[in-house]
Structures are given as C-alpha cells and as structure tokens.
C-alpha positions in Angstrom: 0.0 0.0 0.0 1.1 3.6 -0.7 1.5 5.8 2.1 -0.6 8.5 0.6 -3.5 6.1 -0.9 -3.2 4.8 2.9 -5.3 8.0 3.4 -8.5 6.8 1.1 -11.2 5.4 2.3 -11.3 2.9 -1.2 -8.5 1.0 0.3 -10.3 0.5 3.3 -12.7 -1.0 1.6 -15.5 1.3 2.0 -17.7 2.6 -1.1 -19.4 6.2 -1.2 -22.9 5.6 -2.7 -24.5 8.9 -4.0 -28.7 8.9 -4.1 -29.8 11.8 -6.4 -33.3 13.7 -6.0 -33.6 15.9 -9.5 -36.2 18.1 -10.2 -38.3 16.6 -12.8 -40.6 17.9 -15.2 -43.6 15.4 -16.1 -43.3 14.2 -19.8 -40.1 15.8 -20.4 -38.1 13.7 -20.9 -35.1 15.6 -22.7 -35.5 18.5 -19.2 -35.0 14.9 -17.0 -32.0 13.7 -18.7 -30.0 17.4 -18.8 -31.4 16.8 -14.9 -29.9 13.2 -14.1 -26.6 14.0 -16.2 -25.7 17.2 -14.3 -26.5 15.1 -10.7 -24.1 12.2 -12.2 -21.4 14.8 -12.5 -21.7 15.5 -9.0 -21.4 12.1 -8.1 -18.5 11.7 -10.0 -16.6 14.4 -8.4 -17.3 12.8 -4.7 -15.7 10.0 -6.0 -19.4 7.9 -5.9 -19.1 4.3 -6.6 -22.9 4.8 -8.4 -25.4 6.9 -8.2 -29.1 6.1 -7.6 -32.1 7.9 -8.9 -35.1 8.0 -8.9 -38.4 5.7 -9.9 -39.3 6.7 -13.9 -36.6 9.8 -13.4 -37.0 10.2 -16.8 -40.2 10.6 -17.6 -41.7 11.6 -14.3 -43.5 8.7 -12.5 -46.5 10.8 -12.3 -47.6 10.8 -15.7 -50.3 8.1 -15.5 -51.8 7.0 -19.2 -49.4 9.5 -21.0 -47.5 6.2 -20.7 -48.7 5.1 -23.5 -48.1 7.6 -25.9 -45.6 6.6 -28.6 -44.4 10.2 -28.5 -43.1 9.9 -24.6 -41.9 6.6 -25.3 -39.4 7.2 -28.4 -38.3 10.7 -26.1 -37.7 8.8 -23.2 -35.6 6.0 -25.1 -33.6 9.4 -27.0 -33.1 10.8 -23.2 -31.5 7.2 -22.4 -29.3 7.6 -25.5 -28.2 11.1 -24.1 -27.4 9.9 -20.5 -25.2 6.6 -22.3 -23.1 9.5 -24.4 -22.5 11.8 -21.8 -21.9 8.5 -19.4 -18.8 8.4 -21.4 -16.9 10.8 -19.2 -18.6 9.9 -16.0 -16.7 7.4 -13.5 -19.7 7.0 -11.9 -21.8 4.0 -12.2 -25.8 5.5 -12.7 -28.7 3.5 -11.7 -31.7 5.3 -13.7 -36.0 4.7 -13.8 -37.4 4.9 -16.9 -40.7 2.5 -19.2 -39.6 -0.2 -21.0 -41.5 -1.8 -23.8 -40.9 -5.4 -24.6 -42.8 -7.4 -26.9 -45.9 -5.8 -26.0 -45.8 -5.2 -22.1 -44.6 -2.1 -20.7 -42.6 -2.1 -17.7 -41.3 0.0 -14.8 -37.7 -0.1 -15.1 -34.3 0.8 -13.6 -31.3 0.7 -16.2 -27.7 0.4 -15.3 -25.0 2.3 -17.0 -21.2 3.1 -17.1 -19.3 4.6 -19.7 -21.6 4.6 -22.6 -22.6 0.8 -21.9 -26.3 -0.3 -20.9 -25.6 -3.4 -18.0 -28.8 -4.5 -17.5 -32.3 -3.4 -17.2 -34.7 -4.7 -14.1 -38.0 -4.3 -13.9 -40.8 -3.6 -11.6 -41.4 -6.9 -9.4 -44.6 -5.8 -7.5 -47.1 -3.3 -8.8 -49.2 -1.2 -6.5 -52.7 -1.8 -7.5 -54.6 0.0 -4.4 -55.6 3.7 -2.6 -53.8 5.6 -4.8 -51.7 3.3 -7.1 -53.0 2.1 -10.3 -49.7 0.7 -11.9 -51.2 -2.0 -13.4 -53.5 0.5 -15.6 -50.1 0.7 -17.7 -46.9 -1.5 -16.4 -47.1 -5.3 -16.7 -45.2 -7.0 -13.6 -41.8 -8.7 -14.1 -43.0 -12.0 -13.8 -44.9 -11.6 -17.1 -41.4 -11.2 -19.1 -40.3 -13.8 -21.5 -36.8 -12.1 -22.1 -33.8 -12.5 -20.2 -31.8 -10.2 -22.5 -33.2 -7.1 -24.8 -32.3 -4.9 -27.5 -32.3 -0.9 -26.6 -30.3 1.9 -27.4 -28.5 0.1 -30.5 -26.8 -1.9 -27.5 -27.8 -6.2 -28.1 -28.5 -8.5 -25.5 -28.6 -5.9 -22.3 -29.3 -8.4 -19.5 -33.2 -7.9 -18.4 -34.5 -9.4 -15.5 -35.4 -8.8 -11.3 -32.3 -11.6 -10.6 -29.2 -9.3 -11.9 -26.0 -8.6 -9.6 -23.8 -5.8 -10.7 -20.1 -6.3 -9.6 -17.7 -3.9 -9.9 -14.0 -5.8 -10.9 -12.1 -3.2 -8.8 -14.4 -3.8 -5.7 -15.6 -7.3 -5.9 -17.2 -6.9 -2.5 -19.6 -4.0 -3.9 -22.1 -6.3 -6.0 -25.2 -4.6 -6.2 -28.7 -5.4 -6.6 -31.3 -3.7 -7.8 -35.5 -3.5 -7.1 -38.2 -0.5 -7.1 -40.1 0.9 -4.8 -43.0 -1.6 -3.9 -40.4 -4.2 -4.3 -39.4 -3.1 -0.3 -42.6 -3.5 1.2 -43.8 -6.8 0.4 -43.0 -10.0 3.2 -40.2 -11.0 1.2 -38.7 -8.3 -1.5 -36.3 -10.1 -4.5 -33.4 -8.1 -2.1 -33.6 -10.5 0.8 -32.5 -13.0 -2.0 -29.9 -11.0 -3.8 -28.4 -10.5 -0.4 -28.3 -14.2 0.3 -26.8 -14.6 -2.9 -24.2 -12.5 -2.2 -25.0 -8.4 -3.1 -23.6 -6.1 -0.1 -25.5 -3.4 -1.5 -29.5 -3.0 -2.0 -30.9 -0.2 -4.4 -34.5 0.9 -4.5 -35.6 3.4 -6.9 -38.9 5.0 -6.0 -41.3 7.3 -6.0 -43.3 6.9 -2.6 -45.6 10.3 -2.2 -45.8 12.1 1.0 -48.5 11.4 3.3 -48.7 12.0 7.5 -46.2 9.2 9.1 -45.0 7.7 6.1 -41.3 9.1 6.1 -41.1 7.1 9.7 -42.5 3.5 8.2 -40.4 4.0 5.1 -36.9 4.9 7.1 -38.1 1.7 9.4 -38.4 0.2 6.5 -35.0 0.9 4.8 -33.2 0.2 8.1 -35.1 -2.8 9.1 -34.2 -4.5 5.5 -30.6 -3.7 5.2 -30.7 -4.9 9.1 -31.6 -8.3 7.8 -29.9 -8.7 4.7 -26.8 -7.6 6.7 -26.5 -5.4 4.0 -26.7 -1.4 2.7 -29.8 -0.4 2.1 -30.2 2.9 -0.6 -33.4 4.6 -1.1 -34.4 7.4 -3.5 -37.7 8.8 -4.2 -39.3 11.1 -6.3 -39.0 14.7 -5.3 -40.5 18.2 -6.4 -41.6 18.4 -9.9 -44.0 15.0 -9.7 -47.7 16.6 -10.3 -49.2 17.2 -7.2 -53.1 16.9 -9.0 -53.6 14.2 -6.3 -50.6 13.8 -4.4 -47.5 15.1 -2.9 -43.7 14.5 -3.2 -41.0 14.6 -0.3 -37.9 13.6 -2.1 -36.8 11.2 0.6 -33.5 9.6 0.3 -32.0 7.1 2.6 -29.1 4.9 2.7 -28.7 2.4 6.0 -26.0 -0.2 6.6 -27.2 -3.4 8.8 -29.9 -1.3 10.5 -27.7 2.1 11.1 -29.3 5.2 8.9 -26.1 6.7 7.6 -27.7 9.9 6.3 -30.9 11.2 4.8 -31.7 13.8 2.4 -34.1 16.7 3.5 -37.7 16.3 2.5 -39.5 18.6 0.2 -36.8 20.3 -1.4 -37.5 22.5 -4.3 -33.8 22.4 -5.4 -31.5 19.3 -6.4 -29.7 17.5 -3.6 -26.9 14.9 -3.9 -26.8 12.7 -0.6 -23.5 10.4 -0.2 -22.9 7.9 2.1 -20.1 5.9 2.2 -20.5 1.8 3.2 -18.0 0.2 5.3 -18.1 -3.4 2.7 -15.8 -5.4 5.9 -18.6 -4.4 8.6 -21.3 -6.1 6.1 -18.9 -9.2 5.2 -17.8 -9.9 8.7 -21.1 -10.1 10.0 -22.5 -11.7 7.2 -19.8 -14.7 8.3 -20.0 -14.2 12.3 -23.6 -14.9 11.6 -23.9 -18.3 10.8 -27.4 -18.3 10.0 -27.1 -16.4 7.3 -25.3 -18.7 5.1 -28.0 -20.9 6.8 -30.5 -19.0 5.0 -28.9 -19.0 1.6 -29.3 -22.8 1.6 -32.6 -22.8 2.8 -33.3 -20.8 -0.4 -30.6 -21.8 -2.3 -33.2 -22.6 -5.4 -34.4 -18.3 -5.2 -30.5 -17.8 -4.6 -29.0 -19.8 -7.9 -31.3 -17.7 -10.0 -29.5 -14.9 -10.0 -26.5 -13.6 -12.8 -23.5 -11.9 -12.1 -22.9 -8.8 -14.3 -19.0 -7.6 -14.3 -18.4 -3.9 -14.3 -14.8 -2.8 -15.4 -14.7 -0.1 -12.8 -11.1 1.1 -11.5 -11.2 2.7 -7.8 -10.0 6.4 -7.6 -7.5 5.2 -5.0 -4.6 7.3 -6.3 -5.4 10.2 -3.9 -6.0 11.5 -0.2 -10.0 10.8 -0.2 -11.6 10.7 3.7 -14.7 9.1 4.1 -17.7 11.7 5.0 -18.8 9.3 8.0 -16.2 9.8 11.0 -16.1 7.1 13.9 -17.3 7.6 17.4 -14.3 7.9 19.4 -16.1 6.1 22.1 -17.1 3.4 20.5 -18.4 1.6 23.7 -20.4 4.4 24.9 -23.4 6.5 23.0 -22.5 9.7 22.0 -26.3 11.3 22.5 -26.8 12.0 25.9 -30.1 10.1 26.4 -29.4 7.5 25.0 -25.7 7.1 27.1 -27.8 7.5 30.1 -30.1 4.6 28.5 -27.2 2.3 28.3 -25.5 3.4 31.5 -28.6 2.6 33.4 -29.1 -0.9 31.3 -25.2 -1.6 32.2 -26.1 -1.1 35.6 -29.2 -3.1 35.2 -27.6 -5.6 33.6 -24.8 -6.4 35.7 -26.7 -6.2 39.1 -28.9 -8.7 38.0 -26.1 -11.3 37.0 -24.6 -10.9 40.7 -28.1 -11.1 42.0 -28.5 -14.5 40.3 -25.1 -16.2 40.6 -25.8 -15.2 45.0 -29.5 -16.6 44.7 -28.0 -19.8 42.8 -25.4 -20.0 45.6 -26.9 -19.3 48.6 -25.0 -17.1 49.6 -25.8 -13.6 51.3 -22.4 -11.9 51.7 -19.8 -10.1 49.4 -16.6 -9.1 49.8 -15.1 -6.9 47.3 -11.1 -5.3 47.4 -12.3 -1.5 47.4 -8.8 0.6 46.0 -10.6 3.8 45.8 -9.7 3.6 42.3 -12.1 3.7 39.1 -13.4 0.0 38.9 -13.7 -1.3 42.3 -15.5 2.0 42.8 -18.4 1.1 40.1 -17.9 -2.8 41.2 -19.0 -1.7 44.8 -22.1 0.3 43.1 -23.1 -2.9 41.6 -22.6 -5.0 44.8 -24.8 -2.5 46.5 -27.2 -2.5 43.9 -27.5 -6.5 43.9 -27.5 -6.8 47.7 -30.7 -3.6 47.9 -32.6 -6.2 44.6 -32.3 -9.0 46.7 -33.5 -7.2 50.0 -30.3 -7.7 51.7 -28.6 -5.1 54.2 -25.8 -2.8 52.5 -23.8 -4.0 55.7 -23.5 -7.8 53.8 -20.7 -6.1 51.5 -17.5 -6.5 53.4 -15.4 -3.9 51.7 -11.8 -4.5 52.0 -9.1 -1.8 52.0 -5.4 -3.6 51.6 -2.8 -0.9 51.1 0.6 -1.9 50.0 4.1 -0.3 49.0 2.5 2.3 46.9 -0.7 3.3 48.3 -1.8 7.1 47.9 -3.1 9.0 50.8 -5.7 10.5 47.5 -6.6 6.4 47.0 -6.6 5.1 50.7 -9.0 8.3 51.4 -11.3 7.7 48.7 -11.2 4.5 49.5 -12.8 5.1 53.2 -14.9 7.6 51.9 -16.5 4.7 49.5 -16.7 2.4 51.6 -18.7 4.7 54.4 -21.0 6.1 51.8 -22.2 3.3 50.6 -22.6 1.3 53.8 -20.5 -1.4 53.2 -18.9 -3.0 56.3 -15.2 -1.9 56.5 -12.0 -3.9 56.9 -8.5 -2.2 56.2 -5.3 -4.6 56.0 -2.3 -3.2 55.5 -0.6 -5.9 53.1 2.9 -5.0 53.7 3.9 -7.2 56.5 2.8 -10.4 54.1 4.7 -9.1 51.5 7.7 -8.5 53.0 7.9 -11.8 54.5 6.9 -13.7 51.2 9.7 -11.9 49.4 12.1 -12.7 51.6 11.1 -16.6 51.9 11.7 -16.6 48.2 14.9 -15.3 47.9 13.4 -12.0 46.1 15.9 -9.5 47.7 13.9 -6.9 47.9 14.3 -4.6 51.2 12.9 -1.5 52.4 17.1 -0.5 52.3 17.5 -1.5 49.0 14.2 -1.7 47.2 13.9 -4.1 44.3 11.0 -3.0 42.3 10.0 -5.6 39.5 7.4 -7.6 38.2 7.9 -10.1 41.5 7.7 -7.4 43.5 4.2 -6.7 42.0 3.2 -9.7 41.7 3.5 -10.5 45.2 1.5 -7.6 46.4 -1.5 -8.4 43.7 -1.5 -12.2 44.8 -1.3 -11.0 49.1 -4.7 -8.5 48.2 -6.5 -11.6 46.5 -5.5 -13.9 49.2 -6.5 -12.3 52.0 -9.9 -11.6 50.0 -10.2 -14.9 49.5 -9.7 -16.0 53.2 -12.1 -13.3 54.3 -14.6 -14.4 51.8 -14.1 -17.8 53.6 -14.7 -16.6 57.2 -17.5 -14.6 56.8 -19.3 -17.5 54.0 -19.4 -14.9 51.3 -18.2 -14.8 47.6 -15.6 -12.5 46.2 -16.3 -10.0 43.7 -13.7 -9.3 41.3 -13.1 -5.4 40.1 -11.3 -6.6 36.9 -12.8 -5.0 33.7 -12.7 -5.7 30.0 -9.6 -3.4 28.4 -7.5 -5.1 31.3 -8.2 -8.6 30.2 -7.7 -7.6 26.7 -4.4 -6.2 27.7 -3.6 -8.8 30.1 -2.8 -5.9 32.5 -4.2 -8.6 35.6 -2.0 -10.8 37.7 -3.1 -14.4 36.8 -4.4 -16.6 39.1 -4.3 -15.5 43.1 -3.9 -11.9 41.9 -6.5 -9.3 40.3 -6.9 -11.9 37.6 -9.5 -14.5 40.1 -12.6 -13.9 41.7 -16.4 -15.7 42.2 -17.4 -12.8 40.2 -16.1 -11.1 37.7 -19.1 -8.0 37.6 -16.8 -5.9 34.8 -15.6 -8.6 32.6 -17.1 -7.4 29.2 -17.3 -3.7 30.6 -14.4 -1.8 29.1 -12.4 1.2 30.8 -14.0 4.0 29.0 -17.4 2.7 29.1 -16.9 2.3 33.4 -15.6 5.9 33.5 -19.0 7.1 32.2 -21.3 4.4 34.4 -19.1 6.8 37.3 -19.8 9.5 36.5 -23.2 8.8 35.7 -24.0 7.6 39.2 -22.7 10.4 40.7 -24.6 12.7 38.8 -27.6 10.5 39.6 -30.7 12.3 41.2 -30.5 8.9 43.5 -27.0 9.7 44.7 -26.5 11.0 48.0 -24.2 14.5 48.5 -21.1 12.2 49.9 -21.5 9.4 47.5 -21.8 11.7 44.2 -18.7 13.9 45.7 -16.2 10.9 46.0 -17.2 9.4 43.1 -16.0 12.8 41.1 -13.0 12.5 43.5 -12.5 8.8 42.0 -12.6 10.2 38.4 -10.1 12.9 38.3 -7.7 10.4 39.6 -4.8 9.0 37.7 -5.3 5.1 36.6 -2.8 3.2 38.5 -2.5 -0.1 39.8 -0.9 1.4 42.7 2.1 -1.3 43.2 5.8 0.7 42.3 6.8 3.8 44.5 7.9 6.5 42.6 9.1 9.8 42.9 5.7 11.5 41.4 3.4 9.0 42.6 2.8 5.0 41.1 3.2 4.7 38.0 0.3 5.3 35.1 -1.2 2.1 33.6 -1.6 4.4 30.6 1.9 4.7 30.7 2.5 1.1 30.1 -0.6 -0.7 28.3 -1.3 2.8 26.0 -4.3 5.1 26.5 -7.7 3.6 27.5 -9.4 6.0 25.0 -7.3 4.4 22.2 -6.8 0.9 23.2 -11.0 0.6 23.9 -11.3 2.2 20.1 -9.1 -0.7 18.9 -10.5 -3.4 21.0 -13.9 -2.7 19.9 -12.9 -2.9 16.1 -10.6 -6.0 16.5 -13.3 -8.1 19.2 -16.5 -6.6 17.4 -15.4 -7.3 13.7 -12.2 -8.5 13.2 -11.0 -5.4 11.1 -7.1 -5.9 10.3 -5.0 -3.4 12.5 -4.2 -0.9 9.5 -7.8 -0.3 8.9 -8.2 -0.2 12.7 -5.5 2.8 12.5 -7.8 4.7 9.6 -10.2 4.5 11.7 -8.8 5.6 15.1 -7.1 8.5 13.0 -10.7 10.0 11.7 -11.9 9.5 15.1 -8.9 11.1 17.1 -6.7 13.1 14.4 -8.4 16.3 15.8 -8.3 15.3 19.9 -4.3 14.2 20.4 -3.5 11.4 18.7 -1.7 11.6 15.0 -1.2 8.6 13.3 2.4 7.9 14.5 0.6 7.6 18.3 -1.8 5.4 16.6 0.9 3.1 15.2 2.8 3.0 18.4 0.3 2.2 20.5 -1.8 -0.7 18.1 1.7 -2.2 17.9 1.2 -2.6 21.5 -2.6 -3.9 21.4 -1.6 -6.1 19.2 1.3 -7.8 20.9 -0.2 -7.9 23.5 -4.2 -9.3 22.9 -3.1 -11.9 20.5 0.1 -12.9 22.0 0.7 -12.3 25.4 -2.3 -12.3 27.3 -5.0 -15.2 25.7 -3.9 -17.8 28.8 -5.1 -15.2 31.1 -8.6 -14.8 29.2 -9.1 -18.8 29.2 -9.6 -19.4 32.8 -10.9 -16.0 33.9 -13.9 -16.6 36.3 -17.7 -16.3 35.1 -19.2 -12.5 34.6 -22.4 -11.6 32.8 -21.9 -10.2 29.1 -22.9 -6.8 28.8 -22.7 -5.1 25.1 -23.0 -6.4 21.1 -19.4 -4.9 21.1 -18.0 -8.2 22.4 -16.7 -10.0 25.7 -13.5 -12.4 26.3 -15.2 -15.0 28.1 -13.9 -18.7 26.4 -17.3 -19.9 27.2 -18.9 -17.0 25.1 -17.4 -14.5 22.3 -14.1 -15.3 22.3 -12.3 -19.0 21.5 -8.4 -18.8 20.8 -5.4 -20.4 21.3 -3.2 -19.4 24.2 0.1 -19.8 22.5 -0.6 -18.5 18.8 1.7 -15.8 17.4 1.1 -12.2 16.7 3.3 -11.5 13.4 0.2 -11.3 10.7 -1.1 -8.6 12.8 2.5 -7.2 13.7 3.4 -7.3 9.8 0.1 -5.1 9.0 0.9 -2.8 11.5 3.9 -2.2 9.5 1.9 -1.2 7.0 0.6 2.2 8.4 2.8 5.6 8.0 4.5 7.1 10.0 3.0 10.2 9.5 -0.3 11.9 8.8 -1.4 13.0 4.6 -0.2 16.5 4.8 3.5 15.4 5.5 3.4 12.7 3.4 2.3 15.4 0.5 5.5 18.1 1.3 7.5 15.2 1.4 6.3 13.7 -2.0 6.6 17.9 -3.0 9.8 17.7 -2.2 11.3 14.6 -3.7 9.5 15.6 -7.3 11.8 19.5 -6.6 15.0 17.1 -6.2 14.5 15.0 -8.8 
C-alpha cells in the first residue's frame, strides 16, 4: 500500500454511494435527462461508486396514461441515449427509472449504465394496485417477461431481468442489486435473496408520495431491510416536480448499513440534492460470516438464490489520492455519543450487571460479598453494583465487606477515597495493610527486595496483587461470602491482571465485558444520579479525576500510570472494539482511530505506536489469562472475552500477521506525506 492512498477510504474498503433527487418535469423527458446528467457529474466528483435515482426519473413517475403515448416513449428511449453518451466521461456508475416496452408489455424499469454501456435493465417486481396506485393500468409485472436479454439503445443482449447482480472488478465486495419501490414493502422483497446470494448493496428506486407518518414506516423500513440482509440499504424517491393533482412528493432519500441510517436527504426540497454515504463493505462481510445463519438461509433458499447472474463492471477505484470518508467514527465506540441515550445504556449496564450478581448469590446461597475497594475507578463502580445486587435482593448494604489492603505504593488520595466509599455506601469496613505479608513472602523466596535496597519488579508486584486476592479470599471464607472481582474488559484484553491468586480471580467477575472507557461514564453517571446522596456523588468525582494506577511501584511522582505502560484507554478501547467486534485488520483499525482522534491528540504515528502494543499484546501475550478467567455476565454487542462466550483462541498462537500489517501504516499523517512527496518531485 502507498502511504498516501493509505489516506483513502477505497483501500479500506469502503464505497461512497450517492442517491440523487432531481427536479423533474412530467413528460419531459429531454429536461429529465440534462437533470440526471448534471446530478451524475456530481457524483462523480465525490468519487461515488454509483449513483441512484429515482423511480421513472426520466419521464416523471406521475404521468399516468401518458405512458402510453408513442411520442413519450421514443423521447424517453432518446433521453437514455443522451445519458449513455454523456456516461462516457462519467466514472460514476448511474442506476436510472425509466418505461420499458418489450414485446408488447410495458414495464417500470431501472437501467444500469457506465461509460456509454447499458448493463442491464430490471424491472418492476410488485405493482401497487390500491388507494392511490394504479400501476397495473399501464406497467405489466416482471414476472410476465419472457426475455432474459433485450435490444435498446442500438446496444444487443442488455441483461433484463429482477435476478441481476452488478459487480464492480475493482471492488468485488460492492455487488449490487437492484428492485423499485413496492419491491421493499412486500414480506419478502427479490433483495432479501440477492443479499443471500451474495449483493452487499441494495438499491430501491422509488417514488413513494408524501403522506402524515410515512417518512417514519419507510426509514423503518430501509433500516429494518438492510438490518436483515446484513446489508446497505439505498433509497431514492421522487422529489419536487412529480404533479401534485392528487398527491404530494417529499424527495426522501436514505441509505442504512445493517440497521444504522447513515444519512438522509431533506424532504421537500424545491432544489436538487446529492446525498452520499459511504458503506464500510468489511462491517457487512464480517457479520454476514459471524452470523452463521445467514449462510443458513442461503441454503434454505438456495433454489431463489441460484437464479440470480452476475454482471462484471470494469470499474477502476479512484485510490490514487488522499479521499476521507464523509462518515467519521465515534471515538467512544463503547459508549453512546447522544446523551439520552448514554444515560439509556448506562442505566441498562447497571441493570444488567446487578442482575447477574443477583442471580449467581440466589444460585449459591450465599448472602455476603466481599469486594477489594482501592478507591480507584473500577472497584468503585464494582462496589455500586454489589450495593445495587445486595438492595434487589432485600439484603442489608452491611453484607458487602469492603476491603481496603494498602501496599508499597498506596496514595493518601486512594486510601481516602477509599474510606470515603466504603462509608458512603454502607458497606462494612475492613483495612489490611498488606505489607507485612509481603515483605515476609519476598524474603522466603529469595526475592531480595528490602525497604534498604528496594527491588522494584514484576515479583515485587506480583506478590502484592497475589497478598490482596488472598487475604480476600480468606475473608470471603470466614465470613461465607463470595468474592467480587473489580477486573474490567480493556484489562483482560491487555492482560494488565495478575493471573491466578492476583487481580486476575474472583467468584465474580461484575466488569468482565465492561471496558475502561465505558466504566468511567457508568461513574460518573452515578454520581450525577438524582439517587446519589451528596457524599457518595462527591467521591465518586474525587475517583474520576484520579490517575489510573495499579498502585504497586513507589515513585518519585506518585505509582506509576497504567496508561503509561498498556497505551491510552481512549485508544486501546477504540481498537478493541474494532478487532473483538469485527475483526478489522490493524491498518484499517489505524484509519479508523485517526478519523476518530486526528483532531483530539493522537496523530497517526501515536496510533501506530500504540496498536503495535494492542496487538502484541491481545493476541500474543495475554489469551492464557482470558481462558480461565472466572464467570461474569456479558454486557454489550461490542463483544466480551469469556472462552465460554465470544471469544475461542489459542493461548500460544503468534502475533506476526497482525505485527506485519501494522507495519503497514505511516508514519505520519497526509499533509506530511504530500510536502514530502513535494519535495522529492523538486529534487528529482
């Protein structure tokens, strides 16, 4: 890969789809095409894959029986001829609505074109015969054609037929079906089978008049398709120009990908509008194989599925330049960037994992918890959900035995909030100072370490994780409760956990599938909670301005910064969500993270350094860690690591595919990449 084409969101494999609403004059056809070709253009400089338009563009699809005038017909077929000729110059594949005759029947079509050639022509499946359709009055339905190939424009044997997929040769992955309006809102539209035969990307040309509510059914509808089909869904409908003498025209245009609207044109413009959308084709074909039922489905239809032909479009990606995709990433991928709904998800989180604590002490009989509380970030959400699980179940908050074990390193800031925690919530209080243990297990096994001459390694860490869990463990024991682990789901990832007797273990693992960024905002969230008394909601803020640490190396400025080690939550949550979620190699991880983060402190060389981390670390160093962790509840779609659950793999496999493709990013971000290219083209 070129560095610069690095910055193009082709070689990511995403698409931009373009869906045109032109104003149209009824029965003019020669005004339609001038209309259509001047939209193409458009699309051609966003660098569109295709443009979609919509149904009977070309004619206007209100013209009723003026269908069947001979003089409409031979202008609509000369307004095809001028869109092929001026196709010539457009990259742009067009997807256009215009009649058909053959051999008697006229039908409501959609015609493909790219550079002067006609690839097919598909009509109408379903015609509206009811309230205020009357298509049958003048189109015949698809299933009346005897043709699988027609004659038009001086072009022979243009494919005809509902059962054609368009696929590009520079973008395999961006086959394309095609159906119209009505098509969509049968029980099973000829797209649900195109998908199963393999198109990624569903085009509906429409025309779909206005009324009260409708804009609502149809977008449920778009998104609710391309939801199923795992698929893109794009959606244009006729706009203003269509005779309003009983109806009226909003223009609507859509385009969804697996149930997400992307973007959406505004209704009931009187002027043109262009709406892109660019299609992440790896989202739609890692799905498609993660969900095993969908190749299910193809089988179970195989007969519908083996119907359809495959049309080959000699298209070349513009991938020779800087091109950003219009969509940028949420740089929180685990949390909702709206408000409402963040607090929706925060308080199903909650919900969520109180419930699975809940259950797992019902199922064991067992009315006690005792969690390690570090007056850090996640045993400060953990104890939330142990107080939430012991209130559900009618227990006393006094049943949570929250224990305080400082060690070598412990902050007055963390020991304080710590107390503070554990008083406001009403947990029962035990504080061990761990430092006698220690010291006498280090010097049983030969460590060395003294308070004279400290020694301050990964034994020395070790030790003081394994002492905290043990003495956990032996309290749990005494008092006949169960321990609650404070581990969450970037640690695991990261293998930043002391395996076995160490943070690693537990009963019950609360935070397993909850990543670091998601548990700062379930904080936060709680303190800000109307339910949150004045002491609770002040330490918790206390908790969140506090530096991430596991609190086990002295140092001159305080212990040392996880983030310091492992990489930046912020970043390392963005990657995990994109690896664990769908598998996305780590170069296209980096695009992504750099849209997302170029303009809040991370370039593309942080990026690299830190995925070249992630990566040695998630699939190489840490996977024995993840197969023996203990039971926790899954949380979100974005994945968890459990081995009984989302995530199977081998704890000794290598990391050098994902290593090698990290190579594969720059260095540094387009603009220096351009002065430098400048600059070599002055010295040569």
């Amino acid at each position: 890969m070129h560095a610069l084409s690095f910055f193009n969101l082709y070689r990511h494999n995403f698409v931009r789809l373009a869906v045109a609403t032109p104003a149209v004059r009824v029965a003019d056809p020669a005004f339609n095409a001038q209309a259509t070709v001047t939209l193409m253009r458009r699309a051609d400089e966003s660098h569109a894959l295709l443009a979609l338009f919509p149904e009977l563009g070309l004619t206007g699809y209100s013209c009723e029986d003026l269908f069947h005038q001979q003089a409409l017909e031979h202008a609509c077929i000369d307004a095809l001829r001028e869109l092929l000729l001026a196709s010539r110059e457009i990259a742009t594949i067009a997807v256009v609505g215009l009649p058909v005759a053959v051999e008697g029947a006229l039908f409501n079509c959609a015609a493909v074109l790219h550079r002067g050639q006609l690839l097919g022509v598909v009509p109408k499946s379903y015609l509206p015969n009811y309230r205020e359709f009357y298509e049958r009055r003048q189109f015949a339905p698809a299933a009346v054609a005897q043709r699988e190939a027609i004659d038009l424009c001086g072009q022979r044997d243009v494919p005809f037929g509902t059962r054609l997929l368009f696929r590009p040769r520079g973008q395999p992955l961006a086959m394309f079906h095609v159906e119209l309006c009505e098509d969509l809102w049968v029980p099973i539209p000829p797209s649900s089978h195109a998908a199963l035969a393999g198109a990624t990307l569903l085009l509906n040309l429409s025309a779909s008049n206005a009324t009260i509510g409708k804009a609502d059914y149809r977008r449920d509808l778009v998104t609710g398709q391309s939801a199923r089909c795992i698929a893109a869904y794009a959606y244009a409908a006729a706009g203003f120009g269509e005779s309003t003498t009983d109806l009226a025209w909003d223009g609507h245009a859509l385009v969804a990908e697996n149930g997400t609207l992307l973007g959406e044109s505004r209704r009931f413009s009187m002027e043109p509008q262009l709406l892109t959308a660019d299609v992440d084709l790896d989202r739609l074909l890692q799905d498609r194989a993660q969900q095993t039922s969908f190749a299910d489905a193809a089988h179970a239809h195989r007969d519908a599925v083996r119907g359809h032909r495959v049309i080959d479009i000699d298209f070349a990606l513009p991938t020779g330049e800087v091109l950003l995709p219009t969509r940028v990433p949420d740089r929180f991928p685990f949390v909702p960037s709206d408000a409402a709904r963040r607090n929706e998800r925060c308080e199903e989180v909650m919900a969520i994992q109180t419930q699975g604590l809940a259950q797992r002490m019902r199922g064991a009989g067992i009315e006690r918890l005792v969690i390690g509380v570090s007056g850090g970030l996640d045993s400060a959400h953990a104890l939330l959900v142990c107080a939430s699980a012991v209130d559900r179940l009618g227990l006393p908050r006094s049943s949570i035995h929250a224990c305080t074990l400082p060690g070598f390193a412990t902050s007055e800031r963390t020991l304080d909030q710590a107390r503070r925690l554990t008083a406001a919530v009403g947990a029962t209080a035990h504080e061990i100072d761990i430092r006698p243990a220690c010291r006498q297990l280090l010097r049983a096994i030969g460590h060395g370490h003294s308070d004279e001459r400290p020694l301050y390694d990964r034994v020395f860490e070790n030790v003081q994780a394994g002492e905290r869990s043990n003495h956990l463990f032996r309290l749990a024991g005494l008092h006949g409760a169960m321990v609650v682990g404070t581990s969450d789901l970037s640690e695991l990832a990261l293998g930043w956990c002391t395996y076995g007797i160490g943070d690693h273990m537990a009963h019950y693992h609360v935070s397993a599938s909850v990543p670091k960024t998601l548990i700062q905002y379930l904080v936060r969230w709680s303190a800000e909670s109307a339910h949150t008394d004045a002491a609770l909601s002040r330490v918790l803020l206390d908790v969140l301005a506090t530096q991430i640490s596991p609190e086990l190396v002295p140092g001159r400025e305080g212990p040392a910064s996880s983030e310091a080690t492992v990489g930046p939550y912020e970043l390392q949550d963005f990657t995990l969500y994109y690896t664990l979620r769908f598998g996305y190699r780590p170069a296209k991880v980096a695009f992504l993270a750099w849209l997302a983060w170029r303009e809040h402190g991370h370039d593309i060389a942080s990026i690299k350094h830190w995925l070249r981390v992630f990566v040695q670390r998630f699939f190489q160093g840490s996977q024995y860690k993840r197969s023996c962790i203990a039971n926790g509840p899954k949380v979100g779609s974005g994945g968890a690591l459990s081995p009984r659950g989302d995530w199977r793999a081998p704890s000794d496999a290598t990391a050098r595919v994902w290593l090698d493709d990290v190579e594969e990013i720059p260095d540094v971000g387009p603009g220096a990449l351009a002065q430098a290219g400048a600059a070599s083209g002055l010295a040569g």
